[in-house]
Structure formats: C-alpha cells, structure tokens
C-alpha positions in Angstrom: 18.3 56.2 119.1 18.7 59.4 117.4 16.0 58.5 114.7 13.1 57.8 116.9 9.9 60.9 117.2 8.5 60.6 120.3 5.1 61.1 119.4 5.1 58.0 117.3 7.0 55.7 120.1 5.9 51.8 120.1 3.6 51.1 122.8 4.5 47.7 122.8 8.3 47.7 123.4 9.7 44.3 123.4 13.3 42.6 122.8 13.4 42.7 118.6 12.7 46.6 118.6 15.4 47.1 121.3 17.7 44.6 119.4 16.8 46.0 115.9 17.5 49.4 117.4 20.7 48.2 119.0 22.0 46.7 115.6 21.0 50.0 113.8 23.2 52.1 116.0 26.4 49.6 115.6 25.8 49.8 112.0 24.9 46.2 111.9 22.0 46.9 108.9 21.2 42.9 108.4 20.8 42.2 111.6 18.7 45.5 112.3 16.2 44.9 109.4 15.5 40.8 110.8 14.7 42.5 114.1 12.8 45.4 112.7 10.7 43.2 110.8 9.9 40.6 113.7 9.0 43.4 116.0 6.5 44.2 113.2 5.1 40.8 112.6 4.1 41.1 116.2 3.0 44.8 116.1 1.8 45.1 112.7 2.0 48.8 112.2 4.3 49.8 114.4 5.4 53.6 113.6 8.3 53.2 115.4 9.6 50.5 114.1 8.8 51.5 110.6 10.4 55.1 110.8 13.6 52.8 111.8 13.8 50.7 109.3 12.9 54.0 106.9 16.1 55.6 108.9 18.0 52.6 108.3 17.7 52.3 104.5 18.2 56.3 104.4 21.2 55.1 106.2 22.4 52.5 103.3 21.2 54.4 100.3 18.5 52.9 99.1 15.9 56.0 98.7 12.8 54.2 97.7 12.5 51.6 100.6 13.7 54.4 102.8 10.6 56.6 101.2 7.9 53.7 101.3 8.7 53.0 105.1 8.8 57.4 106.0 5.4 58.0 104.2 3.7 54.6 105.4 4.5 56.2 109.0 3.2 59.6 107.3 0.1 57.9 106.7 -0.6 56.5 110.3 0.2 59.9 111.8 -0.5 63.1 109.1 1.4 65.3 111.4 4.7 63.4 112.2 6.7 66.5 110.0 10.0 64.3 110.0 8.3 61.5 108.4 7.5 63.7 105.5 10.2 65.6 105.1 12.3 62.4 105.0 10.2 60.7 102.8 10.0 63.3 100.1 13.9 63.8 100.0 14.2 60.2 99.6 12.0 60.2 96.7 13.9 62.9 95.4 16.7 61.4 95.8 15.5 58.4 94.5 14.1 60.5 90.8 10.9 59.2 91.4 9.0 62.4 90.3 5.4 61.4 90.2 5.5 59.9 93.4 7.0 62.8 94.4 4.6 65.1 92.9 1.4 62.8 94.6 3.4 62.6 98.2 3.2 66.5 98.4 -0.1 66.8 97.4 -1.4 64.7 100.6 1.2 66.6 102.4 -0.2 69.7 101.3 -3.8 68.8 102.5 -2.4 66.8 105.6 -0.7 70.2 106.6 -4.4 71.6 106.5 -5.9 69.5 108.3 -3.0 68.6 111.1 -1.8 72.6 111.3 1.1 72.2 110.0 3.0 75.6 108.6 1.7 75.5 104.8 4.8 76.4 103.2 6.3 73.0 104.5 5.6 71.8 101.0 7.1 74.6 98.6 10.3 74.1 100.9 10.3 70.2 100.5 9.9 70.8 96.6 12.6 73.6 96.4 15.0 70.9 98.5 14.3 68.7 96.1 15.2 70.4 93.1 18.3 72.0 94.8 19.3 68.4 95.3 19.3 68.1 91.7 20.6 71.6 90.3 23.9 70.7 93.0 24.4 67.9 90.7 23.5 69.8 87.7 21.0 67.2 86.9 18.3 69.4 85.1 16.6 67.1 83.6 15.7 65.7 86.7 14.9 69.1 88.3 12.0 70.0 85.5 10.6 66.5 85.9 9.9 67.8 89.6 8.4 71.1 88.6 6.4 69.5 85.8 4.8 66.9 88.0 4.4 69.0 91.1 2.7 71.8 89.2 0.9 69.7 87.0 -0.5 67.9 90.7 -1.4 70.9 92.4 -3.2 73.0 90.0 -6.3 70.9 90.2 -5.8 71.5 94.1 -4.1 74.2 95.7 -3.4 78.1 93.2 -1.5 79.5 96.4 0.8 76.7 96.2 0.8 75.6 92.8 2.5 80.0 92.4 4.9 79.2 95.2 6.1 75.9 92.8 6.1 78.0 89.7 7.9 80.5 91.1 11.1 78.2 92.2 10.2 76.7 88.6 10.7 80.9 87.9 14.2 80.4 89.9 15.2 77.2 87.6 14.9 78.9 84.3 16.8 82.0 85.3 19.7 80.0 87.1 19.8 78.1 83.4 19.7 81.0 81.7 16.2 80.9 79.9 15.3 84.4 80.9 12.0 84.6 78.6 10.5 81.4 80.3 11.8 82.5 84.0 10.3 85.9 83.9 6.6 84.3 82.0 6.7 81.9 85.2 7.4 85.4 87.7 4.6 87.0 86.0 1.9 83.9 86.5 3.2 83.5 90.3 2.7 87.4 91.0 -1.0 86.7 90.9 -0.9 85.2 94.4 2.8 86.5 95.2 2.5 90.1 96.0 5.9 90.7 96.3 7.1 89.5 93.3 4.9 93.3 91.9 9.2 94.7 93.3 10.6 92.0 91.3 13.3 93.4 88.6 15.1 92.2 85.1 17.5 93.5 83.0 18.3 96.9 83.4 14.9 97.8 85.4 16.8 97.6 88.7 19.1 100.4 87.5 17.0 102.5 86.0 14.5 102.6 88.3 17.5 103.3 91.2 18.8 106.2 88.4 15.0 107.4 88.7 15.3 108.5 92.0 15.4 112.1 92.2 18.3 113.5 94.5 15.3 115.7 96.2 13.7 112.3 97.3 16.8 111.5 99.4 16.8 115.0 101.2 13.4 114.9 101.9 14.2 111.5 103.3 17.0 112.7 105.4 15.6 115.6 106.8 12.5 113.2 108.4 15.0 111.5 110.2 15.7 113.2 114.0 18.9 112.7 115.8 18.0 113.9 119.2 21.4 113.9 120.4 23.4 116.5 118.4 27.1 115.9 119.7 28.2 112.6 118.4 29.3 110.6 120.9 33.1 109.4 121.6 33.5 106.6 119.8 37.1 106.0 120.7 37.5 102.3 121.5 34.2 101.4 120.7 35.1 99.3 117.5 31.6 99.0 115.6 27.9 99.9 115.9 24.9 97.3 116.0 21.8 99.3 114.4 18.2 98.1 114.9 15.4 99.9 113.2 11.5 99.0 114.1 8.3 100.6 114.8 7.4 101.7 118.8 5.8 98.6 119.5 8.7 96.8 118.3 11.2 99.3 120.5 9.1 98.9 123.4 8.8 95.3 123.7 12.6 94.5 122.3 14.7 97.3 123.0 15.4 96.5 126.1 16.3 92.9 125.0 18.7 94.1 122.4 20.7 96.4 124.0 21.5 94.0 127.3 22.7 91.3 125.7 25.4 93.4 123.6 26.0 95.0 127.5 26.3 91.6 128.9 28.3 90.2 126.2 30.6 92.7 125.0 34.1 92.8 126.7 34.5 96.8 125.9 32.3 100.1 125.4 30.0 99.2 122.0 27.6 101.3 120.6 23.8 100.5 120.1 21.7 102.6 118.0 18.1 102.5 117.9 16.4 104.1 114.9 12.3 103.9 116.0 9.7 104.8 113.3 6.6 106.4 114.9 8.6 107.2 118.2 6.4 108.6 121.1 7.2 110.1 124.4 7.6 106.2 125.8 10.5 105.6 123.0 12.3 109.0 124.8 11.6 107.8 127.9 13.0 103.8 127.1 16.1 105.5 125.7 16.7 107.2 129.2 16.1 103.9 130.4 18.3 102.1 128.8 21.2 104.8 129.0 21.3 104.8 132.8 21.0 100.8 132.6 23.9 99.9 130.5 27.4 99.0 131.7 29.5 99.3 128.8 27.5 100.5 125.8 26.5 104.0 124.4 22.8 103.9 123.1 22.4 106.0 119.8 19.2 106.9 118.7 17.2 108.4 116.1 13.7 109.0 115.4 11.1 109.7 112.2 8.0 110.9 112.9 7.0 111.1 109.6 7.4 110.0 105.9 5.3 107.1 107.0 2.2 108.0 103.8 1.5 103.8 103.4 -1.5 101.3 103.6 -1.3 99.7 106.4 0.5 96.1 105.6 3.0 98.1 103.6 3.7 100.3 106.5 4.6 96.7 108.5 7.3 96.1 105.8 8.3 100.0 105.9 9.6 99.5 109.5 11.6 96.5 108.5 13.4 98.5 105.3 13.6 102.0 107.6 17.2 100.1 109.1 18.6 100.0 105.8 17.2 103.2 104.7 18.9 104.8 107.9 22.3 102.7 107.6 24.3 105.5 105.7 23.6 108.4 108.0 24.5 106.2 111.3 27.7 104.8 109.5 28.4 108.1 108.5 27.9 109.6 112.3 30.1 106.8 113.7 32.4 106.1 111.0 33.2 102.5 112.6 32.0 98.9 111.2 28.2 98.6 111.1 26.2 95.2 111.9 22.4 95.4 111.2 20.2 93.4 113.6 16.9 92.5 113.5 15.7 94.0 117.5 14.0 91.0 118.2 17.5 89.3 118.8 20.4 88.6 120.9 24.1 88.4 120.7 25.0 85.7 122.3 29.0 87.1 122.0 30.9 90.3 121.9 29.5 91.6 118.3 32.8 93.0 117.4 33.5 89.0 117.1 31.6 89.7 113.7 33.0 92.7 112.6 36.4 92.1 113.0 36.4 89.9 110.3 35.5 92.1 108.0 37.7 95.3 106.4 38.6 97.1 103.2 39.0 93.7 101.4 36.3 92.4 102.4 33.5 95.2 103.5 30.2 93.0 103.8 29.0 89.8 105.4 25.5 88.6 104.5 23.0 85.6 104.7 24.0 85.0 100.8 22.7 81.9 99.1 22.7 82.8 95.5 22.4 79.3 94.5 19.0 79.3 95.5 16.1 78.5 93.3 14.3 80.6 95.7 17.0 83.4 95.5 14.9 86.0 93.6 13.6 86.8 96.9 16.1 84.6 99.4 19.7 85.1 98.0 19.6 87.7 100.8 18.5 87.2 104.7 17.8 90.3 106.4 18.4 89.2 109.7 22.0 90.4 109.8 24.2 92.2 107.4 27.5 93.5 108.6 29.2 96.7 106.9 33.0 98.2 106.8 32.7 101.3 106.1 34.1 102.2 102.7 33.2 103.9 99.4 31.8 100.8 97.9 29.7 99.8 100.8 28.5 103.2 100.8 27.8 103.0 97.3 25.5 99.6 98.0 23.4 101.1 100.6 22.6 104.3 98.4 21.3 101.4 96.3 19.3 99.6 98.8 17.9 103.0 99.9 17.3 104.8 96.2 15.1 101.3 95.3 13.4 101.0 98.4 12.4 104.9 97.9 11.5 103.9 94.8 8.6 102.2 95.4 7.9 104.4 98.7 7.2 107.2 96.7 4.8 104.3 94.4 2.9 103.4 97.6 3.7 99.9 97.4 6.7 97.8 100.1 5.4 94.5 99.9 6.2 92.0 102.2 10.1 90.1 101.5 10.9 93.6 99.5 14.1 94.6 101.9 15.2 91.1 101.3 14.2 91.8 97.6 16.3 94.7 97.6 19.1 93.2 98.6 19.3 91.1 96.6 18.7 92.9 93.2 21.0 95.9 94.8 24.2 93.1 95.5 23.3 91.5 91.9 23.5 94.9 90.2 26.7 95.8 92.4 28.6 92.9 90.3 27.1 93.9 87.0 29.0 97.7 87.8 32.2 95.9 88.5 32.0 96.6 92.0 34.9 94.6 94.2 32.6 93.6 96.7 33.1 90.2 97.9 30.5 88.4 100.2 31.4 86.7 103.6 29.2 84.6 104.0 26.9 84.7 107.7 25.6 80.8 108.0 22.1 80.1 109.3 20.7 77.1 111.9 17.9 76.9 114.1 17.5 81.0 114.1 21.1 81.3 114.6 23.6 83.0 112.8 27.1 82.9 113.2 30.5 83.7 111.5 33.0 81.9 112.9 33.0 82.6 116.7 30.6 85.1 117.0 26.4 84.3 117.0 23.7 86.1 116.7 20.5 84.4 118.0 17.1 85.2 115.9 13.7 85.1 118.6 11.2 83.4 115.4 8.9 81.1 117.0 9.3 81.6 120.7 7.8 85.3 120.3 4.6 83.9 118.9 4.3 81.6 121.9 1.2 82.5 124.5 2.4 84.0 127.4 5.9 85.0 125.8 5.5 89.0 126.6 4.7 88.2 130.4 7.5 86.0 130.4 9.9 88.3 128.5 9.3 91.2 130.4 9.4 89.6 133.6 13.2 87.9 132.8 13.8 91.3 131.9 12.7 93.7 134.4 14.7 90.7 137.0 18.1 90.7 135.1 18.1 94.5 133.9 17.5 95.2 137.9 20.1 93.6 139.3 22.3 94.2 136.3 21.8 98.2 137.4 21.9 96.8 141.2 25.4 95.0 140.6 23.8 92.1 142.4 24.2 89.6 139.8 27.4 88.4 138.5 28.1 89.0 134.0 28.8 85.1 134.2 25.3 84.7 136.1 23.8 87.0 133.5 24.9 85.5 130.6 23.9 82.3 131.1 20.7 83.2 132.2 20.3 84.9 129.0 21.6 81.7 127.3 18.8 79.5 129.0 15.8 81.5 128.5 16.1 81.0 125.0 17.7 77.3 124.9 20.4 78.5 124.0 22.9 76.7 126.1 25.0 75.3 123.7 26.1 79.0 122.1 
C-alpha cells in the first residue's frame, strides 16, 4: 500500500490490517475504517495502522480526522517527516490555525532533536498559506501567519524571520507594500540576504548606477584562452557552467560527458572557472581529447575576486550569469545555464529548441510564490535565445550583481535574487519577454522531453567523491577506449544517480 513508511511498519501484522489495507486500496472506506480500528483494539498504537486510517480520511476529505490520526503517529515517532507534513496540510486544509500554529512548533523542536532539515517547518507553513492564497482565501492565510508567528516568537527568532518573511511575501502579493516591506526589514535581522532585497524604483536605480567603466573592468578580468572561436556550424546551442576550481575539478568531468553521451550531434560546452589554476588547463585538455561529439569552451578569471570569504562562495555561483553575454555573444547560438554539479539526462538542444524570438527565455518561475522575493527564480537552469531583449536582461542581472560586488556584499540566494528583481523590472520597462516555464521534481527539471538532473543530496553523501570519481574515471576510459557501447553508457549514467525512470 502506497501509504505505508516503512520505518513505522506494524510488528504485529494480522488479518484486520491486511483486510483494512485491502479495502483501502479498492476504495471500500467503511469497510477499511472497521478493520483499521480492530487491528488497533488489538495493537493499541499501532503507527501503521493509524497513518492508514490518517491516509484514508485524507483520502475522503475529512482534514481534521486525517490530521489527528498523521500527528498522533508524529507523536510516537518525531522523525516520521511524512507524518508531519501530512498532518500540517490537513490542518490547513482543515482552517484550523491554532492547531496549526502549535503542531509546528513541536515540529520545529522535534526537527532538532530527530535531525531533521530545520527549514521543514517554514516550507510546511508557506504550503499552507499558498493553499489558501490559490483560493484567494486571505483571511484564512493571515490567521496562519498570525498564529504561527505569534507561537514561535517565544521559541525559535531564526524561524519566527523565515515566517515573517513569507508573511513579508503575503502583504506584497495583496498589495500592502508599507506592511510587506516593515515585515522584510524585521526578517533581515536573521536573513542576510534580504540586505539585496529591492522596492520601487531601487532595482533601477541602483542598475542605472553602474558605471559603464565597471563593466569593462569586468570584462577585461575575464580570459578566453582560445582566441579563434570555434566552428559552431551545426552545433545548435551552448550549455555554460560557471564555478570555482574545486567545483571544475570534481564536476567538470561530470558535466561535459553526459551532454557527450546524450547529445545526438556536435554541442558545445563552455566552462567559465573562477580562480582557475594550472589543473583547470590541464582538465580542459582532458576533457577535449575525451569527448565524442562536443567542443569544450572555456574561459578563465583570475581575478576580480576582492570578497569575504562566504560572499566569494556566492560570487562563483553569480560569475555564470555575469559571464553569459560575452559567451552568447562568442557563439551566437541558444544559451542553457547549468548548474556543473548536473547532468543531462537528454540531448540539451531538447530544451532549446523550444525556445526562439517569441519566446527567448525558459526559467524555474513561480511568481505566485509567497516565498518569491527570493524563489520566483531557480537558478538551476535558465535557457536563453539570443536576442536584443535577452541581452538587455542579462546586462540587468550582471549591472545589479556588480552592484553590490563593487559594495563587498553577494549574500547567499542573491543570483536567485537577481533574477528575480531583474525579470520583475523587465515587465515594468514593457519588455516582451514571456516566460516558459522549466518544472521542478525530485532535483529534476524538465521542459517537455528534455531533463536536466540536479546532484542535491547525493553530493553530500560520505564516500560520494570516491564513488564519483571512480564511475567516472571507468566510463570516461572506455568512452575514450570505444569499448563501451552510448546505450551502455547512458544507462549507466541513468543508474548511478537513480535515475532510471528519465
């Protein structure tokens, strides 16, 4: 049964669970609920049985039974995520904003004590109130925020600024501008990155600050090794990664075989590497004399790197951005942006062929969100037809993230930040710019066809480096050898990451 965790499976398995589980799956709710209930007289406290029944009347909408059952199971076993994620929807489903507002606060200090991520909880509250902005229930939004702040302030400040600042999100989505940007203000105590946050005209004028000098000076810090553009006849579009040598060294390599493997025709990979050493040169021969099908670009910046030390982290994730115009102007062919630590898991050109002079950019866009100041914008992908008004975008991305270069500060979330603000102020100018929309799951994004696979968690895994570089050094061997088959290869590449279903 598609319901059951196994961590919280009955011990005591006997005919009324099987046949209450039965029933549940055939839709037969009367009959599942008698049996659910036996097994329980039996096995008082059964967590398995009690998720079910939970499951069930999530099933027949009926929100607070479904919420009592998920949170007693939450109870029994503080780190069962499912249980609370399902119970807190159903109780926001259900209006019930108090209960809400205590449910997160245990979930808040089970998280701590079970290891659970800690953002768990702003997510579940910013679900919740998404459920009601999508049915333009406001009323029933603010009761959230009001309880849930009013809850964790005698318990949790970094949280309780996570809550105000969706509560930031609600007043500017209704339009109360005064109240949204107080709120943005009291969360920036603890959320650093809200220090890049912009409204009104701020986002313009600062980009119309931006000296013309700044953006040579840029420029000229950025080395293209190979002067002769290559031939790009037939290539069709350009994936760009940008990162920092450690990045290059243990992803590169990652990157460029799956567009080899995947691609049907000649692509073209460029690699722009901040702090590039002799190794970077050197992995760049590498991968030149490995691939098949695909010309590796690259690029280099040995300087213009003057930032503390967390700032320079978020540097290397803006630098792909700040490069984007000079490496769509060198190949002058449709541009995806990848994060390195990735894999196409299909011939990228899958993405870019959807987009064109109509409709020039494709982007993880959820404006809706109450988290959007920030979120509207994933950075994971962005795909680019080059015309004037994409060009025109990515001077504003770059002009606003030099912006706050030159002021020493690129907090963590600002390229996403950025992006947001710069796509915002696009539609303010009149800008014909629609968005295709990219859509996210499990670290995946796709557009139609074509996926792109994000490595999140698995990277922070013990042991994943070894692994990685062993899979690597294996296929990239007999990729060069010809001794494995692109059909081999592929689904090699597939399985190492689960990914068998892509």
């Amino acid at each position: 049964m598609s319901s059951t965790e196994p961590n919280i499976r009955c011990q005591c398995p006997d005919g009324h669970l099987a046949a209450g589980n039965n029933h549940f799956d055939n839709k037969n709710y009367d009959e599942a609920v008698s049996a659910f209930f036996q097994h329980i007289a039996q096995h008082p406290g059964c967590a398995e049985a009690i998720f079910n029944l939970a499951a069930l009347f999530e099933d027949i909408n009926d929100p607070e039974k479904a919420a009592t059952h998920f949170l007693e199971v939450a109870k029994q076993h503080p780190a069962h995520l499912p249980s609370w994620q399902r119970g807190l929807m159903a109780l926001a489903k259900a209006r019930q904003a108090d209960a809400f507002a205590d449910a997160l606060v245990s979930f808040i200090k089970a998280g701590e004590e079970q290891g659970l991520f800690w953002k768990w909880p702003y997510y579940m509250l910013q679900h919740a109130c998404d459920h009601h902005m999508a049915r333009d229930d406001r009323e029933a939004a603010f009761a959230f925020f009001n309880a849930t702040i009013a809850r964790s302030q005698q318990y949790a400040r970094l949280h309780m600024c996570w809550f105000i600042f969706l509560f930031g999100g609600y007043f500017l989505r209704i339009g109360d501008v005064k109240n949204g940007v107080n709120c943005m203000k009291f969360a920036s105590k603890e959320l650093r990155f809200l220090v890049h946050a912009c409204f009104g005209d701020e986002f313009g004028d600062r980009v119309a600050s931006v000296p013309d000098e700044m953006l040579r000076r840029f420029d000229e810090s950025v080395d293209f090794p190979d002067r002769e553009t290559p031939d790009v006849a037939g290539s069709r579009c350009v994936v760009l990664s940008a990162c920092d040598a450690v990045y290059f060294k243990r992803f590169g390599l990652l990157m460029a075989l799956s567009v080899d493997l995947f691609s049907q025709e000649k692509r073209i990979v460029h690699f722009h590497v901040v702090d590039a050493d002799e190794a970077c040169d050197a992995l760049v021969s590498r991968l030149r004399a490995l691939m098949r099908k695909i010309h590796i670009g690259y690029s280099r910046q040995p300087d213009f790197q003057d930032l503390p030390r967390e700032d320079r982290i978020t540097y290397f994730t803006c630098s792909r951005f700040m490069v984007a115009d000079r490496v769509m102007q060198r190949y002058r062919l449709p541009l995806l942006i990848a994060d390195v630590d990735g894999v196409f898991v299909d011939d990228p050109v899958l993405f870019t062929d959807q987009l064109s002079e109509e409709a020039p950019l494709a982007l993880l866009y959820s404006p809706e969100r109450l988290d959007a100041l920030y979120n509207a914008v994933g950075g994971g992908l962005v795909g680019l037809y080059p015309t004037q008004r994409t060009a025109a975008l990515l001077d504003l991305v770059k002009r606003y993230m030099l912006y706050w270069y030159e002021r020493r500060q690129m907090v963590w979330f600002f390229d996403q930040l950025t992006w947001v603000h710069a796509v915002e102020d696009a539609k303010r100018r009149g800008w014909n710019l629609p968005v295709t929309r990219l859509v996210m799951d499990r670290g995946r994004i796709a557009l139609g066809a074509a996926k792109f696979f994000q490595v999140f968690e698995e990277k922070k895994e013990s042991g994943f480096d070894q692994k990685l570089s062993q899979f690597l050094d294996e296929i990239g061997s007999r990729w060069a050898s010809g001794t494995i088959s692109p059909e081999e290869a592929k689904s090699r590449y597939k399985s190492f990451f689960g990914l068998e279903d892509m």
